[in-house]
C-alpha positions as a Markdown table, in Angstrom:
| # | Residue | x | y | z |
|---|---|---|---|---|
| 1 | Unk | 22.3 | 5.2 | -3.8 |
| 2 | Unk | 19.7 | 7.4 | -6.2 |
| 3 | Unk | 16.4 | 7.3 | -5.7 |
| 4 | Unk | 15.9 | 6.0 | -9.4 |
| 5 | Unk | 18.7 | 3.5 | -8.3 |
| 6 | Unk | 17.0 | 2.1 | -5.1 |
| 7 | Unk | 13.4 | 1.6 | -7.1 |
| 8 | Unk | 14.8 | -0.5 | -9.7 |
| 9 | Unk | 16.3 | -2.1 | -7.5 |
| 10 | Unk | 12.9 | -2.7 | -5.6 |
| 11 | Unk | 11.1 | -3.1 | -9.1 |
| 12 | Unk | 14.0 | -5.7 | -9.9 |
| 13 | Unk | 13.9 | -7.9 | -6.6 |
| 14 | Unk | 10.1 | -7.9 | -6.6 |
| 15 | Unk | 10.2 | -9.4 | -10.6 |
| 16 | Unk | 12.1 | -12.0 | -8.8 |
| 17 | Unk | 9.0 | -12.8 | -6.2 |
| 18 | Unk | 5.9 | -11.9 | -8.2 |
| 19 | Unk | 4.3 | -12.5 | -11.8 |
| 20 | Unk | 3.3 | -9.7 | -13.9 |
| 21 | Unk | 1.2 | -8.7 | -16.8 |
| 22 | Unk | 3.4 | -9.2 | -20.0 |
| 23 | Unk | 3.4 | -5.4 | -20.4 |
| 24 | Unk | 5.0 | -3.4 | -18.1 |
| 25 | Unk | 3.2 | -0.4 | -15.7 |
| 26 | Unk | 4.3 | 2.6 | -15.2 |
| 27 | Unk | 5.9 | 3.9 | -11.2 |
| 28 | Unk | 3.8 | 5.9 | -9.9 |
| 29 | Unk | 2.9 | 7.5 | -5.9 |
| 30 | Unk | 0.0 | 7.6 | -3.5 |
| 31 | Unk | -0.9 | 11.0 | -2.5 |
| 32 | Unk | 0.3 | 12.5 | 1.0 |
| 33 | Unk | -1.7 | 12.0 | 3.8 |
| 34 | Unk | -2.8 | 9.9 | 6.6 |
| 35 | Unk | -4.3 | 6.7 | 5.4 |
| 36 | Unk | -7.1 | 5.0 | 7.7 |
| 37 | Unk | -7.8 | 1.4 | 7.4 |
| 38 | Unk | -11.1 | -0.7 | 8.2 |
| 39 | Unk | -13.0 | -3.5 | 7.8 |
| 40 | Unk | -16.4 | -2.7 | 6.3 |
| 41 | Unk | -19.5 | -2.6 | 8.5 |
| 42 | Unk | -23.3 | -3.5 | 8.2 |
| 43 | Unk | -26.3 | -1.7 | 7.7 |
| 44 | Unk | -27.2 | -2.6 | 11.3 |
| 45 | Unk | -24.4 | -1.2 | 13.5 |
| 46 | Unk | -21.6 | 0.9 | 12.8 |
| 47 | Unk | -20.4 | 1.5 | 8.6 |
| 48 | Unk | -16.6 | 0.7 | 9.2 |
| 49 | Unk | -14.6 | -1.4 | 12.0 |
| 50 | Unk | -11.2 | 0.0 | 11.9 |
| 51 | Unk | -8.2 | -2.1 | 12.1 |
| 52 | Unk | -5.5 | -1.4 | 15.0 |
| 53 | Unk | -2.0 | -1.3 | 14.2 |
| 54 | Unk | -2.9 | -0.8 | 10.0 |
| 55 | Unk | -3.0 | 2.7 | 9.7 |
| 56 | Unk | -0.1 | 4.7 | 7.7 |
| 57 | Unk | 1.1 | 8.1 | 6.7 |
| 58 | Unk | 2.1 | 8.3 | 3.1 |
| 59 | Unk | 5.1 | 10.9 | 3.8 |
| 60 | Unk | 7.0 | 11.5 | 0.6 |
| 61 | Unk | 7.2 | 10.2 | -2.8 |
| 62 | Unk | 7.5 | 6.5 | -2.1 |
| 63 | Unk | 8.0 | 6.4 | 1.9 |
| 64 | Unk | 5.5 | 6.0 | 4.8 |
| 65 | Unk | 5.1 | 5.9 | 8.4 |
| 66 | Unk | 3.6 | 3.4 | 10.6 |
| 67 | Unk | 1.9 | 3.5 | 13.9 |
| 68 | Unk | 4.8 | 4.5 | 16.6 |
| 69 | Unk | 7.0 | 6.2 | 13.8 |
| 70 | Unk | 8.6 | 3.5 | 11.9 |
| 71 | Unk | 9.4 | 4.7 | 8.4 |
| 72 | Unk | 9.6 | 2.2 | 5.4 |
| 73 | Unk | 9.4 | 2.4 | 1.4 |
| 74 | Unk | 6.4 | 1.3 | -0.8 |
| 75 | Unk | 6.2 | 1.1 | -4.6 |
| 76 | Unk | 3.2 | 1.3 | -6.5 |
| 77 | Unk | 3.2 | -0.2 | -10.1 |
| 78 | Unk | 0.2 | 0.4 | -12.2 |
| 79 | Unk | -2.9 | -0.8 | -9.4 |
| 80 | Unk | -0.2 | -2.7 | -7.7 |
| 81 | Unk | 0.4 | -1.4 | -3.9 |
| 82 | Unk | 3.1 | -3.1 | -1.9 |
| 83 | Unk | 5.3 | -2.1 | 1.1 |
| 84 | Unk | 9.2 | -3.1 | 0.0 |
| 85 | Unk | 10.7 | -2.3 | 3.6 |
| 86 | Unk | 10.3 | -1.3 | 7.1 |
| 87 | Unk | 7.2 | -2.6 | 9.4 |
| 88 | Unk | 4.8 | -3.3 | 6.6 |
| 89 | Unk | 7.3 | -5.1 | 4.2 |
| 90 | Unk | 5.5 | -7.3 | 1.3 |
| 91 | Unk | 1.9 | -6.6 | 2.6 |
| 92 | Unk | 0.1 | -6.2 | -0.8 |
| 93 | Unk | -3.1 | -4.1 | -1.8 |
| 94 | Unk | -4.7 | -2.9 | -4.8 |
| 95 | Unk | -5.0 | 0.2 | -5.7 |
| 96 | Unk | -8.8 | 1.0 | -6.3 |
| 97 | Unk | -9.6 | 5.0 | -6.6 |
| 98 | Unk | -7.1 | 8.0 | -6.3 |
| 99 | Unk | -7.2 | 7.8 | -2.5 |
| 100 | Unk | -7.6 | 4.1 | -1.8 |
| 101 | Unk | -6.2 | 0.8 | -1.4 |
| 102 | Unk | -7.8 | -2.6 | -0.8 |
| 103 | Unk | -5.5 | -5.2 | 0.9 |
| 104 | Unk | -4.8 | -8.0 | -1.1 |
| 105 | Unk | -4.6 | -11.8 | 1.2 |
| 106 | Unk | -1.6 | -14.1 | 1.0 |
| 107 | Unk | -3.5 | -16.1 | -1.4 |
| 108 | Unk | -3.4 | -13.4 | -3.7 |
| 109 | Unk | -7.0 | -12.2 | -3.4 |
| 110 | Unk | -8.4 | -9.6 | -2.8 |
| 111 | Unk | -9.6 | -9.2 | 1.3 |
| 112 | Unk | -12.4 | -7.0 | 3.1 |
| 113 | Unk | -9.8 | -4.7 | 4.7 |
| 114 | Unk | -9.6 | -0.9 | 2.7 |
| 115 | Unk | -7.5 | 2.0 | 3.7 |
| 116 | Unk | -8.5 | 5.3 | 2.1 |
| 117 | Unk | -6.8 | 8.7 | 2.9 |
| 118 | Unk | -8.0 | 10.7 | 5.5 |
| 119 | Unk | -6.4 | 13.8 | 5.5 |
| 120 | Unk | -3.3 | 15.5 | 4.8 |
């Protein structure tokens, strides 16, 4: 199957699953690189807690890598950031500046946990 093929696809069976914005956004990719995610600190004690087992690799166009090397597939529509397949599948985020993403709960808001790119 294309490339083009498999992310309508995606595009498609997430339409099924989640509302959108009457107008539609355009497909778009997160930039290379190692992606590190944390819970934020306080002024008292240390500026960011990281979160085990969250951190990814963005490793082409629209694939990643997870902790221990499983690869999956992510699509990112407009400021919309979720993981279609592999070990992170429908964990949602929002994307919030070039180089970061800020999880999004099961309720549909948006959490404390952000995972910005590290390096490349």
């Amino acid at each position: 199957m294309s490339r083009s093929a498999l992310l309508a696809s995606a595009a498609l069976g997430m339409a099924a699953t989640q509302s959108f914005p009457a107008r539609a956004e355009m497909l778009d990719t997160m930039p290379k690189g190692q992606y590190q995610c944390a819970l934020p600190g306080d002024a008292a004690g240390e500026a960011w807690h990281p979160v085990e087992g969250m951190n990814f690799k963005i490793i082409n166009a629209s694939s990643y890598k997870a902790p221990g090397g499983a690869r999956g597939t992510y699509l990112l529509t407009g400021k919309a950031f979720v993981f279609t397949n592999g070990p992170f599948s429908n964990m949602r985020f929002e994307r919030t500046g070039d180089n970061l993403l800020r999880k999004i709960e099961p309720d549909g808001k948006p959490g404390r946990i952000l995972c910005a790119r590290s390096a490349r």
